[in-house]
Backbone bond lengths (Angstrom), bond angles and torsions (degrees), N, CA, C in turn:
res aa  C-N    CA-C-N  psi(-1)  N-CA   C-N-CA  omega(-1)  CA-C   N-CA-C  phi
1 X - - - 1.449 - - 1.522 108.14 -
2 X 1.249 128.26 130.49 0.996 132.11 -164.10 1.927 97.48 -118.13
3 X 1.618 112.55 131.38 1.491 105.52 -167.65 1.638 90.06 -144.75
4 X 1.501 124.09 119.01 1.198 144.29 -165.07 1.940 98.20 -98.18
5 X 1.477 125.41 99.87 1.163 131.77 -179.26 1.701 101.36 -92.97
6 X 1.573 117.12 118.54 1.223 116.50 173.01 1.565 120.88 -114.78
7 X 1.128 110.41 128.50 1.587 108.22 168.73 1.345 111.79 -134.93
8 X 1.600 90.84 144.80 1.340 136.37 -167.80 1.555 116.59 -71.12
9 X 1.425 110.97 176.48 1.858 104.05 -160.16 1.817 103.23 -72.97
10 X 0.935 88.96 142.68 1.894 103.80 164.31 1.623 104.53 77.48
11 X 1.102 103.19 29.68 1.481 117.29 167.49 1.416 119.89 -98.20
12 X 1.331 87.36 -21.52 2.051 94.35 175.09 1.665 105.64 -83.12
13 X 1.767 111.85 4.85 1.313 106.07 172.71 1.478 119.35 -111.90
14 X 1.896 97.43 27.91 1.719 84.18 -174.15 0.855 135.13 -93.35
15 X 1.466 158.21 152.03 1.420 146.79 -74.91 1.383 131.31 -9.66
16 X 1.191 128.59 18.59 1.626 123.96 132.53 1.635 123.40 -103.58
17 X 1.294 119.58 7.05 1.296 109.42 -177.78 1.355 98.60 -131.51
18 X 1.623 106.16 105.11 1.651 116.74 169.57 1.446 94.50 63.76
19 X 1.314 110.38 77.34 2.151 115.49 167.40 1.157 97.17 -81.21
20 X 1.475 126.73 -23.36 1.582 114.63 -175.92 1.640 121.53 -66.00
21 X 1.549 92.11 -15.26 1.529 104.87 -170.32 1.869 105.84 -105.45
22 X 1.232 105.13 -65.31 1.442 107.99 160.80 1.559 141.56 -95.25
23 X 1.097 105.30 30.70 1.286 117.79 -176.90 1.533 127.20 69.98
24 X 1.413 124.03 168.67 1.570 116.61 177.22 1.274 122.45 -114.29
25 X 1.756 116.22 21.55 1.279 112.20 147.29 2.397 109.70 -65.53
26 X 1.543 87.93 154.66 1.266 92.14 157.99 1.917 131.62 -105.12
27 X 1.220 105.93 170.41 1.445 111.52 162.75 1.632 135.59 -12.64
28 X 1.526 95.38 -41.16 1.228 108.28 176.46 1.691 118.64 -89.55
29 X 1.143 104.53 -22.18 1.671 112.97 -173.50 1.493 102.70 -99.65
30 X 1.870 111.55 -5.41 1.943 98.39 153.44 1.232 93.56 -107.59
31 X 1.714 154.03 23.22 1.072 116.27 150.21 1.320 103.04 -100.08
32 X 1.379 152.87 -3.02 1.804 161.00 134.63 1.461 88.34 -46.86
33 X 1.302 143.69 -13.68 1.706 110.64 -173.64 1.823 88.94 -112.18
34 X 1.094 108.06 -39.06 1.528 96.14 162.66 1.470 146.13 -47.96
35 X 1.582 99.38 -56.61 1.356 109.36 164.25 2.164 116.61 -54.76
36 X 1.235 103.55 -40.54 1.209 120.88 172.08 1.735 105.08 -67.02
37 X 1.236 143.43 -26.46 0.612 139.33 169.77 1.702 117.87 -81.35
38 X 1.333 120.13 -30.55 1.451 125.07 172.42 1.636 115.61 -74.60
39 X 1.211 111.93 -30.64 1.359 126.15 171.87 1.662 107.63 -61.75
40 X 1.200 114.35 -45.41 1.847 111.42 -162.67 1.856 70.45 -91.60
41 X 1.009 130.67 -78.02 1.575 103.02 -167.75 1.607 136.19 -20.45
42 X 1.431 109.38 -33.62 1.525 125.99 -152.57 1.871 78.05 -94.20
43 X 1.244 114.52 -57.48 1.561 98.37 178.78 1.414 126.20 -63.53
44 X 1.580 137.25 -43.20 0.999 170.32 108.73 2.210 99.58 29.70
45 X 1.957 87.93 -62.73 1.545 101.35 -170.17 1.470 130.24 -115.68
46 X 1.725 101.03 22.81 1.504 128.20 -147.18 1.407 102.00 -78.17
47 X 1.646 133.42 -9.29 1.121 129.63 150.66 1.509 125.68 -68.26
48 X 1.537 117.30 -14.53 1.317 118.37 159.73 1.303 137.09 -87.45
49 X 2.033 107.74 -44.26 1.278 115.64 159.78 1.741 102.18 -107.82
50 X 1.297 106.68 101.42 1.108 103.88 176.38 2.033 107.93 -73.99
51 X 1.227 104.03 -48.34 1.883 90.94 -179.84 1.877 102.39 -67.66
52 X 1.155 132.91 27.75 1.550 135.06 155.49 1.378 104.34 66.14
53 X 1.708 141.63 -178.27 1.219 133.52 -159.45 1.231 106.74 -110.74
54 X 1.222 134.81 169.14 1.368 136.96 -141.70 2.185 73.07 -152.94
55 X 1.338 104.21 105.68 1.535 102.34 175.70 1.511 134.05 -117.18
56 X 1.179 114.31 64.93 1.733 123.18 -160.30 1.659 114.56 -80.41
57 X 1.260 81.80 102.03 1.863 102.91 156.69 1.311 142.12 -17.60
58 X 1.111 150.45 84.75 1.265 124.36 -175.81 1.500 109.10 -134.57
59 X 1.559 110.31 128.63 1.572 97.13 168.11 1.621 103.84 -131.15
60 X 1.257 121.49 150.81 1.759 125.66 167.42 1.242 110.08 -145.79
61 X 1.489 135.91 142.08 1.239 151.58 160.09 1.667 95.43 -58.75
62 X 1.296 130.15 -17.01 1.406 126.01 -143.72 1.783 108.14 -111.61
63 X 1.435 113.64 86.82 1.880 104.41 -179.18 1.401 115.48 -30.09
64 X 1.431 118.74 -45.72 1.334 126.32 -163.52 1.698 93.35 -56.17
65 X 1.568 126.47 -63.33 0.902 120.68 -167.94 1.356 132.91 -72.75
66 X 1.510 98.05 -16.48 1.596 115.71 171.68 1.544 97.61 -62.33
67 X 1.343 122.79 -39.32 1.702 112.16 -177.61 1.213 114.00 -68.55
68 X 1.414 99.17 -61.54 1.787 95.50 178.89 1.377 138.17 -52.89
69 X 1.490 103.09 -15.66 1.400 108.70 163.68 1.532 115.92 -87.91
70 X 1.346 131.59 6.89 1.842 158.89 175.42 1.315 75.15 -77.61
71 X 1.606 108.05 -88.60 1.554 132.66 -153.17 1.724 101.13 -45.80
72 X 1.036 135.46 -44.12 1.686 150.54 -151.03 2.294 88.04 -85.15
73 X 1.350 95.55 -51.17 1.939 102.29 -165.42 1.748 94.46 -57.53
74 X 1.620 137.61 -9.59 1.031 124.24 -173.77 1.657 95.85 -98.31
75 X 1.231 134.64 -39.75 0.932 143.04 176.52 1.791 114.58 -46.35
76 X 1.890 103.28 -49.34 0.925 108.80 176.05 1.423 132.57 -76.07
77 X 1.620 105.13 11.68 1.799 110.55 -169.48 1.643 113.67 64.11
78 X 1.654 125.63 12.11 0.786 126.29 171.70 1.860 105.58 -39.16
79 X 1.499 109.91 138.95 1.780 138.47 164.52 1.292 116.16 -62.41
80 X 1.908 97.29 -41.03 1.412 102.26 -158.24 1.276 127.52 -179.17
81 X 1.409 120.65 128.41 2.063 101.31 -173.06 1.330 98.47 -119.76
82 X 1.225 103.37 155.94 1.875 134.39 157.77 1.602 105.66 -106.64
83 X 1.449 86.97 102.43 1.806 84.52 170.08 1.598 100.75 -121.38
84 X 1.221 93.78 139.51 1.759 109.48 163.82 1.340 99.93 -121.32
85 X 1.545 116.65 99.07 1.632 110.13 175.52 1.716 117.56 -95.27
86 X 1.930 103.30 25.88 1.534 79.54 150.98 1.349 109.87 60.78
87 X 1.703 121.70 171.77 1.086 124.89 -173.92 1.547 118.45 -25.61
88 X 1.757 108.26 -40.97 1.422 105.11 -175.17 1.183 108.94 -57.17
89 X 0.961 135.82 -51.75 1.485 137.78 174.35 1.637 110.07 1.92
90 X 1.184 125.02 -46.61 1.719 122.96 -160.07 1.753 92.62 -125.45
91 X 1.149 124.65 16.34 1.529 120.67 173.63 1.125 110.75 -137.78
92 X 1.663 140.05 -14.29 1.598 123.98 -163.57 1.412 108.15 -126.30
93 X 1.572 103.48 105.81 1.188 98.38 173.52 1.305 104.54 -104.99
94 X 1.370 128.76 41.61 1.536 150.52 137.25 1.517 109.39 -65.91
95 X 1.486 119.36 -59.37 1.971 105.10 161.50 1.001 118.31 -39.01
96 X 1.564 99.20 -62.99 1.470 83.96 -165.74 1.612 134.07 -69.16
97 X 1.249 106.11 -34.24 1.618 99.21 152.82 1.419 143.21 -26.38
98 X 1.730 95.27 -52.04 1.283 111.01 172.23 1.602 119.14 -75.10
99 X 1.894 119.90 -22.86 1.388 91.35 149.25 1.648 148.24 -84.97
100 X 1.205 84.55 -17.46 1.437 115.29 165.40 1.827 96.40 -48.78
101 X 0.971 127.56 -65.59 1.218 126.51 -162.41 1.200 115.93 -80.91
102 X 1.352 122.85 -3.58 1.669 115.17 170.56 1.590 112.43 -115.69
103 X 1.344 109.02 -5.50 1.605 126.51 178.51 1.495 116.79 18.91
104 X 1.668 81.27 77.56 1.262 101.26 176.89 1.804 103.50 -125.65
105 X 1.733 115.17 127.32 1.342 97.23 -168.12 1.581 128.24 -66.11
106 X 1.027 97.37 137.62 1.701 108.51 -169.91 1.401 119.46 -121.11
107 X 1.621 127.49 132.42 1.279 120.93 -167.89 1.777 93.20 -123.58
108 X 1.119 110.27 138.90 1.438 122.29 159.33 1.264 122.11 -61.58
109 X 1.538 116.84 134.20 1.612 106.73 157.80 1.493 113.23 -140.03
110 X 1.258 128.15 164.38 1.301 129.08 -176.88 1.689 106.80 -140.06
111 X 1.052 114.02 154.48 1.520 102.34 176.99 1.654 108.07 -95.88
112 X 1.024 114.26 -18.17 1.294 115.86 168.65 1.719 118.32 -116.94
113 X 1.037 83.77 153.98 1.880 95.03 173.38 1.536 117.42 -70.29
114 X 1.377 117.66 98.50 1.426 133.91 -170.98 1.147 108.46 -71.43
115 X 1.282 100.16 -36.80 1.978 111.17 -179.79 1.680 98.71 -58.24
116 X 1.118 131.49 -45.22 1.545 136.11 -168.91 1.544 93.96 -92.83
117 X 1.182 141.39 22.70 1.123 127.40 164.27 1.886 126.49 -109.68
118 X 0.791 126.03 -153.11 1.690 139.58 178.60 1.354 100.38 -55.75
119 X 1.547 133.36 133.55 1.337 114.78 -175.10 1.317 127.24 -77.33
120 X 1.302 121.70 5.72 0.906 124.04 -174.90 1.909 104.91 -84.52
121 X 0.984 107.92 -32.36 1.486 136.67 176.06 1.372 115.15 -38.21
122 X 1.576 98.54 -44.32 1.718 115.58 177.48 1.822 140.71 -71.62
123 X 1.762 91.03 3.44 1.489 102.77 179.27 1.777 97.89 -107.63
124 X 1.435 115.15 135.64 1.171 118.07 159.63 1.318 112.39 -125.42
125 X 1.628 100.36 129.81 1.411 117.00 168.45 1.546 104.28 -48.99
126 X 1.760 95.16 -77.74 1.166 118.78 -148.26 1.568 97.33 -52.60
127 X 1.033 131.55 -32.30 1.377 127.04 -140.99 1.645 94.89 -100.96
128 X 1.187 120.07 -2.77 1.543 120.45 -178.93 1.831 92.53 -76.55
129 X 1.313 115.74 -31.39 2.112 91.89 174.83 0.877 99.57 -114.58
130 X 1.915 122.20 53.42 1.927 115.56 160.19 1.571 81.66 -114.05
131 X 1.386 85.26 154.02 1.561 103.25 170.20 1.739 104.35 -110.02
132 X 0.886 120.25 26.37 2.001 100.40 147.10 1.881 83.52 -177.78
133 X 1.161 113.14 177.31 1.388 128.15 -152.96 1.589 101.75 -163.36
134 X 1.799 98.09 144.88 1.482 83.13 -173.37 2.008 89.06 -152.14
135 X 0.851 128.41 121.48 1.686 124.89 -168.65 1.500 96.19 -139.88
136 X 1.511 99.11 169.95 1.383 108.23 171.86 1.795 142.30 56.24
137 X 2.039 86.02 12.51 1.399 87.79 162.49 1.794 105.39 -130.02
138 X 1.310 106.86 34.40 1.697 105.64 174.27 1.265 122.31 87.99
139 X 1.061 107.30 -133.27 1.894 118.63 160.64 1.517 104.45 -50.77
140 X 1.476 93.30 -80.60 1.682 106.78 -169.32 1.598 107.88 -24.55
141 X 1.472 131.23 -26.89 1.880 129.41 -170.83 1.385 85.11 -66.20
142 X 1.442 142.62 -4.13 1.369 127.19 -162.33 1.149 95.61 -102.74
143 X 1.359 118.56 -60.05 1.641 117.58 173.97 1.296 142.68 -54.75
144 X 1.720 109.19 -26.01 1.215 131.83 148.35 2.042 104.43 -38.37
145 X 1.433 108.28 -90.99 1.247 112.22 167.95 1.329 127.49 -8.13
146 X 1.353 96.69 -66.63 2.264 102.90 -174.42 1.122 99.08 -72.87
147 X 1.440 150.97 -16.40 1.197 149.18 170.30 1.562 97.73 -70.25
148 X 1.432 89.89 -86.71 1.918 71.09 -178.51 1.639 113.60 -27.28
149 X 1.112 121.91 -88.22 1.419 115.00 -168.15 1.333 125.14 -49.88
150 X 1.350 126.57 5.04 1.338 141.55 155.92 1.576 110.20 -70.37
151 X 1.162 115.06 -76.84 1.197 115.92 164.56 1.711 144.39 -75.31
152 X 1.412 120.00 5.11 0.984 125.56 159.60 1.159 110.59 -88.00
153 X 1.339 118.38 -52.38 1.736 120.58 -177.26 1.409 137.65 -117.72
154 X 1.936 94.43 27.41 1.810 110.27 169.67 1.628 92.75 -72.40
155 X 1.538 81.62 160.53 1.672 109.92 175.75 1.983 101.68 -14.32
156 X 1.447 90.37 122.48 1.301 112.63 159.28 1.956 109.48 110.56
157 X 1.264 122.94 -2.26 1.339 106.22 -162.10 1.228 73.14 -149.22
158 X 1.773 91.29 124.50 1.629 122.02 -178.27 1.629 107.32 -82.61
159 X 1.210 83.67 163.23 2.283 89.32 -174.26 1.732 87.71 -99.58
């Protein structure tokens, strides 16, 4: 199973930007809790994906590239994405197009609860073509996610 994890701008600054809000792990210790998280899944769900998950990283400050790497996950037979697009979240309806257009299932995550935030905070583009959403519990919105897409769309249930 192949599952395309994307993050959004100013995520490569986390734990120095606002730890009060997102905590003071960094960038690197949610892509070690991710990968760690696809690993106990793949054992966990190894009667579904028996060849285990294939879990590629991606983060950019850059919309343009946040798409093309959308546009690139259809190419790649991507299963499935986790996008947290971060600021884009309430401005790009360039994501969302681009998942819309490769329809591949996609779940939102946020590390914080957007709904409890600034109101402007509370519209998501991107998240209008994810089918389930998960914010406001940190890391864990990530694991939430690959679970779902572990078990909704391991071996046997077509997109």
């Amino acid at each position: 199973m192949k599952i395309l994890i994307i993050n959004g701008p100013n995520l490569n600054m986390l734990g120095i930007r606002e730890p009060s809000l997102y905590g003071r792990q960094d960038h690197d210790a949610l892509e070690a809790y991710c990968r760690n998280c696809c690993r106990e899944l793949a054992v966990q769900f190894s009667d579904r994906i028996p060849d285990g998950i294939d879990c590629d990283i991606f983060q950019s400050n850059h919309e343009g590239s946040l798409v093309d790497r959308i546009q690139q996950a259809y190419f790649d037979h991507a299963d499935g994405i986790v996008i947290n697009p971060a600021a884009y979240t309430h401005t790009s309806v360039a994501i969302l197009d681009a998942l819309k257009a490769v329809s591949i299932p996609a779940v939102e995550v946020h590390l914080t609860d957007i709904q409890e935030r600034e109101p402007f905070r509370r519209i998501s583009y991107a998240g209008m073509a994810c089918e389930q959403h998960f914010a406001g519990q940190g890391f864990e919105s990530y694991r939430l996610a690959l679970t779902y897409l572990v078990q909704t769309y391991g071996k046997g249930k077509e997109r």
